[in-house]
MIKEKE-768270 format. One record per residue (C-alpha): x, y, z; residue in one letter. Coordinates in steps of 0.1 Angstrom, whole numbers, padded with zeros to 4 digits, always signed. Example, Ala and Ser with C-alpha at 12.3 -4.5 7.8 and 13.67 -1.06 7.14 Angstrom:
2
+0123-0045+0078a
+0137-0011+0071s
***
This chain:
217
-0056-0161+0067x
-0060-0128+0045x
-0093-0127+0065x
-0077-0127+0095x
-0052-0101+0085x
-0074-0076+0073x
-0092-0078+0108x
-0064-0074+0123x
-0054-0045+0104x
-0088-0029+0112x
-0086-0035+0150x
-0049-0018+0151x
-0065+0012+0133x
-0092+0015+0153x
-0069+0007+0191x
-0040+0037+0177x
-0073+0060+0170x
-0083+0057+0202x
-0049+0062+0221x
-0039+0091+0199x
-0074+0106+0206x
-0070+0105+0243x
-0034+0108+0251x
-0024+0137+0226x
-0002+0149+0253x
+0021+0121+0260x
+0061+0125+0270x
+0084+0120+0239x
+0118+0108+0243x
+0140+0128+0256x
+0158+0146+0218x
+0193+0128+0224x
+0177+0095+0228x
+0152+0100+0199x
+0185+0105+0174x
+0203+0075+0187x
+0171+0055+0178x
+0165+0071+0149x
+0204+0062+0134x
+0203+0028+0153x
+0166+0015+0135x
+0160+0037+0104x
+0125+0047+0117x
+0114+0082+0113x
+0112+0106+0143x
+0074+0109+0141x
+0074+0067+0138x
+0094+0065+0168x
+0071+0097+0186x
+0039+0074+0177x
+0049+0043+0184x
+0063+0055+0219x
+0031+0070+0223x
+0010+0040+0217x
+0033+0020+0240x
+0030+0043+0273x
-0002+0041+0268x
-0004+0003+0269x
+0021+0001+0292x
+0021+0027+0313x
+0050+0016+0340x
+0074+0017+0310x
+0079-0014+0303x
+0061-0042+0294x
+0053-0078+0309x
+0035-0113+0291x
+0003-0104+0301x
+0005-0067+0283x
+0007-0084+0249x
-0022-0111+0256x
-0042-0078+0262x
-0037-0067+0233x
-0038-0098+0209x
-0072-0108+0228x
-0083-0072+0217x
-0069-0082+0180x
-0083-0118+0181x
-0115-0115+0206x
-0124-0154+0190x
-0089-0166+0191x
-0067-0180+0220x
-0039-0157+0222x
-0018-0168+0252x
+0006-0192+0240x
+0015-0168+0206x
+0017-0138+0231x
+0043-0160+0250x
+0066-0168+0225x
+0065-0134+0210x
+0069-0122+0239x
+0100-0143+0251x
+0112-0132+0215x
+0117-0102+0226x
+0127-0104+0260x
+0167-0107+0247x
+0180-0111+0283x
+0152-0132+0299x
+0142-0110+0326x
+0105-0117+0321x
+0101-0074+0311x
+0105-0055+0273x
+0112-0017+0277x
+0101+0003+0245x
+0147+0000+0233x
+0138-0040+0232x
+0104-0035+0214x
+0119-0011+0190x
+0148-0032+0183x
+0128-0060+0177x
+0111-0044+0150x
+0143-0031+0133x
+0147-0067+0124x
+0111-0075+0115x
+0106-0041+0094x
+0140-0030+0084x
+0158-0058+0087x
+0175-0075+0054x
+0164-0111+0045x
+0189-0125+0064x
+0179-0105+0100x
+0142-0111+0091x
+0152-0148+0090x
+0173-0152+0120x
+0147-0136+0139x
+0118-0163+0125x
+0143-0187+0139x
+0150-0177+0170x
+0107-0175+0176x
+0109-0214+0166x
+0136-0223+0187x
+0116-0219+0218x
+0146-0234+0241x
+0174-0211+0221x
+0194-0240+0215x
+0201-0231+0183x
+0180-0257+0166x
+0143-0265+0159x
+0128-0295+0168x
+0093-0308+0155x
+0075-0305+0192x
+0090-0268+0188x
+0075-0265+0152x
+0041-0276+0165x
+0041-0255+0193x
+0049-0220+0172x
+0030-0231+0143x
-0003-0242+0164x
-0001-0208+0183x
-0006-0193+0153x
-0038-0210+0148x
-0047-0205+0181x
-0050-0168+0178x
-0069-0170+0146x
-0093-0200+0145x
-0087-0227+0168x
-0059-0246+0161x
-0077-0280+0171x
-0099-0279+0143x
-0073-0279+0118x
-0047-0298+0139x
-0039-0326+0108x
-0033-0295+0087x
-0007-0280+0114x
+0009-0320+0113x
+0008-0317+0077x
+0028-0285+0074x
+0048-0299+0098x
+0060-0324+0087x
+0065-0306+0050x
+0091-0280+0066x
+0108-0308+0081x
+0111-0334+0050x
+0119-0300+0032x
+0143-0282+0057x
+0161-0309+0075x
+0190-0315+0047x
+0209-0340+0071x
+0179-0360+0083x
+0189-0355+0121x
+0154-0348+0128x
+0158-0312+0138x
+0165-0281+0118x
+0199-0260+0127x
+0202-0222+0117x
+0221-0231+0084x
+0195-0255+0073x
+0170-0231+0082x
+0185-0199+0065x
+0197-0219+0035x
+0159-0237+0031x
+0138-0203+0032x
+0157-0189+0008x
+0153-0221-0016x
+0119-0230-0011x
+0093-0206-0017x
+0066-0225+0005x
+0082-0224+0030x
+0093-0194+0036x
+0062-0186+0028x
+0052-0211+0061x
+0082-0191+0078x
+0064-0158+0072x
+0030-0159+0089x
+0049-0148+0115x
+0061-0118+0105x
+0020-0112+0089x
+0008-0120+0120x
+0028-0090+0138x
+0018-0066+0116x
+0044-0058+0091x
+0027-0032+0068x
+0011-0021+0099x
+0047+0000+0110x
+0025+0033+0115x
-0002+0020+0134x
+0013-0004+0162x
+0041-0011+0182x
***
């Protein structure tokens, strides 16, 4: 995993050295929109200058689609399979379903996963997990997140009875009422209990680059 990071770390550095090398020039936001983002997600204005930067560059049109993010996390992970993760981060922040992410959705996105308090950082985990936004996690749900994470780094079929294994530790851990799926409370209330698994709960938030604010989206 900490391998993984630190290559991921060093491919973000090395993409944002190359866009800021060859598009020096890019349009800001216009200054009344810049201080509306800058009150709404505590960034600074040169955070919200680069990271506006780096997305026109990558997305050009303005606003982003699925396959925008598998190009980048096949850039990030050239031996990984990043489809299925780029999906569900994707649809994570696609708040209104219309299968696009202008750079307001991206940015608020982030608020949550950067500047967000525990409980933001949290609520946004669980809404990744709930792939269906029912407003609870089921186990096929948990596999499917959990096994896209894999994916991405190493090939989750290889370790496939470790994914079941942590599996089926968040749920015998998380699922207080034994209904066989996790609500928001349970969820909320478990992660701040048990340290593994939030610590489970928080590849996520690694895997998106969370010390990585200056660098990437």
């Amino acid at each position: 995993m900490q391998r993984s990071l630190r290559k991921m770390r060093e491919s973000i550095h090395k993409i944002t050295e190359s866009i800021e090398e060859e598009d020096k020039h890019s349009m800001y936001i216009f200054p009344e929109q810049l201080s509306t983002l800058i009150w709404r997600t505590g960034f600074s204005k040169d955070e919200i200058r680069r990271l506006y930067r780096v997305f026109k560059q990558l997305c050009p049109r303005g606003c982003a689609i699925t396959g925008d993010l598998t190009f980048v996390y096949t850039k990030l992970f050239p031996l990984g399979e990043p489809t299925r993760y780029a999906q569900i981060v994707f649809n994570s922040f696609d708040r209104d379903g219309d299968g696009i992410v202008n750079f307001s959705d991206l940015l608020g996105a982030m608020t949550l996963i950067i500047n967000g308090n525990v409980d933001q950082k949290l609520s946004w985990i669980f809404r990744l997990y709930d792939l269906n936004g029912d407003g609870c996690i089921t186990r096929q749900e948990m596999l499917i997140t959990i096994s896209a994470v894999y994916e991405i780094m190493q090939g989750a079929q290889i370790i496939q009875p470790i994914i079941d294994s942590q599996v089926d530790r968040f749920f015998e851990k998380m699922d207080a009422d034994k209904d066989g799926v996790i609500s928001r409370e349970e969820f909320m209330s478990g992660c701040k209990n048990i340290y593994c698994t939030f610590h489970l709960a928080l590849q996520i938030l690694h895997l998106l680059g969370q010390s990585e604010r200056r660098k990437f989206w």
